[in-house]
C-alpha positions in Angstrom: 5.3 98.0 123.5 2.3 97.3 125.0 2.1 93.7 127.0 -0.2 90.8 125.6 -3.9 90.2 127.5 -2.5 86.7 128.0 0.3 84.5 128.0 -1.5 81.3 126.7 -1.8 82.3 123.0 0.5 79.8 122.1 -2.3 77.2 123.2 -4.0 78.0 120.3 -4.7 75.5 117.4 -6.9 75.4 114.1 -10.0 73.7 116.1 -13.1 72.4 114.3 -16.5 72.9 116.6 -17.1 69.5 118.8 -21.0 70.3 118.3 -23.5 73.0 117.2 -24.5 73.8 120.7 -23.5 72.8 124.0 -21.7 69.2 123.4 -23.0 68.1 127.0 -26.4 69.9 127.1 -27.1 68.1 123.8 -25.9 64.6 124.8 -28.5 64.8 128.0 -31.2 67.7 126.7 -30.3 70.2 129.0 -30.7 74.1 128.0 -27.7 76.8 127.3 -27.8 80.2 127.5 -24.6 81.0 125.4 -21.9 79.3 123.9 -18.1 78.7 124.0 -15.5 77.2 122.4 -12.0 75.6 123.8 -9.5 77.2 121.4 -7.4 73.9 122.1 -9.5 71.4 121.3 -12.7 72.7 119.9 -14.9 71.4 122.8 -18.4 73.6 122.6 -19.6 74.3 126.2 -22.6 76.2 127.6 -21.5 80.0 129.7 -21.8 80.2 133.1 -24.7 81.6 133.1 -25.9 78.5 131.7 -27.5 75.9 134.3 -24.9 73.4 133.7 -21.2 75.6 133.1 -20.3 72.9 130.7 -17.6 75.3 129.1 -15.6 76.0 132.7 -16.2 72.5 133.7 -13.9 71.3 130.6 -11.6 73.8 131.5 -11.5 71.9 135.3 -10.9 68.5 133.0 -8.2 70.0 130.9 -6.3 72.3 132.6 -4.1 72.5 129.4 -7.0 74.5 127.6 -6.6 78.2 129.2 -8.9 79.6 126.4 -11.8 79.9 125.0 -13.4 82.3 122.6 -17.1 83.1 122.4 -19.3 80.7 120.0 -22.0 83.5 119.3 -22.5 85.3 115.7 -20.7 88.7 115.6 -18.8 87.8 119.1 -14.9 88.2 119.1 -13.9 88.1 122.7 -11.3 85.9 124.1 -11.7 84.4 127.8 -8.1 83.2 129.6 -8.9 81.3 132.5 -5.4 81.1 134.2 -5.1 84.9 133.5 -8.5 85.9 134.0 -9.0 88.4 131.6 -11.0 89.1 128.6 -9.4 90.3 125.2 -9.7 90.6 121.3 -7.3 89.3 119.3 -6.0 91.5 116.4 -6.1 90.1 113.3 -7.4 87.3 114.5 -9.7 85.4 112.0 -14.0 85.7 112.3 -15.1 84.1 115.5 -16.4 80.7 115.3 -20.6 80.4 115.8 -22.7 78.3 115.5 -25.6 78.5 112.9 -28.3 80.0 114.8 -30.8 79.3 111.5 -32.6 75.9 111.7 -32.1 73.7 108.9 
């Protein structure tokens, strides 16, 4: 039996989006590149490509929140940050996005 990417799935609750784009770049009208979400709380947060690393500085806040999960359309990866790695879950439901289409 093949072992799991990660240990941290348990972490992993039902989360509703905090935002539909950065939470943080929004709040001070800063720019993202791409988008995350904390898969324990919901928190959206810019990549670290990003000029401001919003996601990975929540992580640094929370340190109870080991994953996130890309926020892009079509996306499915998985990020652990205490394991470092990047997976797909099986199974696992559509990824979250935001609505890339303006209103």
């Amino acid at each position: 039996m093949a072992t799991p990417p990660c240990t941290h799935l348990d972490t992993v609750r039902d989360v509703i989006p905090s935002a539909q784009g950065c939470e943080d770049c929004l709040r001070t009208g800063d720019r993202w590149v791409h988008l995350r979400i904390c898969m324990t709380c919901g928190h959206v947060g810019c990549c670290d490509s990003s000029p401001n690393q919003h996601a990975t500085a929540h992580r640094r806040q929370h340190e109870d929140h080991p994953l996130i999960r890309s926020f892009e359309p079509g996306e499915h990866w998985w990020w652990c940050y205490v394991d470092e790695v990047a997976f797909e879950v099986p199974g696992a439901g559509p990824a979250p996005s935001y609505d890339p289409s303006p209103t």
